[in-house]
C-alpha positions in Angstrom: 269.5 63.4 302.7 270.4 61.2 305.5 266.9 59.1 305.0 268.9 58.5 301.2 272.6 57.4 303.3 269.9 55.6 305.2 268.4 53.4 302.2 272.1 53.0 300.5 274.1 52.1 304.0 272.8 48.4 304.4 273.6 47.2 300.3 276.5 49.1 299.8 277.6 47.3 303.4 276.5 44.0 302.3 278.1 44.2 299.0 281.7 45.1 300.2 281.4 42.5 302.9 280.6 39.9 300.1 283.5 40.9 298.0 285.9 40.3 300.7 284.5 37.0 301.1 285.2 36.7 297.5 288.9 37.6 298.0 289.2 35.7 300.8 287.7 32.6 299.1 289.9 33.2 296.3 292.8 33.3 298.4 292.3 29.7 300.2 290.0 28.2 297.5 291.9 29.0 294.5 291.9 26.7 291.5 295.6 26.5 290.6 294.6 25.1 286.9 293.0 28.1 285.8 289.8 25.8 284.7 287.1 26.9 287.6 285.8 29.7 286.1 285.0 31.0 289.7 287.9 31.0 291.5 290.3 31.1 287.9 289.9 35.4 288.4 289.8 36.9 292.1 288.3 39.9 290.1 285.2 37.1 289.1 285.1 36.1 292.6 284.5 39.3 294.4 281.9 40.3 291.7 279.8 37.2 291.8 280.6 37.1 295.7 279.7 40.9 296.1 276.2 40.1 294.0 275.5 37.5 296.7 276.3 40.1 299.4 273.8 42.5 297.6 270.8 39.9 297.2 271.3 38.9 300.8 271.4 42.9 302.0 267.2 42.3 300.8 266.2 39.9 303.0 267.7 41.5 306.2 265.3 44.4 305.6 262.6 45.9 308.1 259.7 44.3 306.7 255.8 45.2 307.4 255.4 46.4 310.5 251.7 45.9 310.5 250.7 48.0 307.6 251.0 45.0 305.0 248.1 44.2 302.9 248.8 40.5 302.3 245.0 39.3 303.5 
């Protein structure tokens, strides 16, 4: 059980960082015309930030540690 906390811990972690990014981006970025369809929506922001958060949570991982077959 704690191996599966284990896995999850690091995107979940990643992800919420990410969407606070979004919110904060929102915050000082926003687009006061409503045409940016980024930063239009803070709800938009935090999910495409949050994604970002996720897909970077991947490459922080622990790798091979000498068992890869990449010969």
């Amino acid at each position: 059980m704690k191996e599966k906390i284990k896995n999850w811990l690091k995107p979940v972690l990643f992800t919420a960082g990410g969407s606070l990014v979004g919110l904060a981006y929102y915050y000082f970025v926003r687009c006061p015309t409503g045409a940016c369809p980024l930063t239009s929506n803070p709800f938009i922001t935090m999910a495409y930030m949050g994604f970002i958060g996720w897909l970077l949570s991947g490459i922080f991982g622990k790798g091979c540690s000498g068992s890869c077959n990449t010969q």
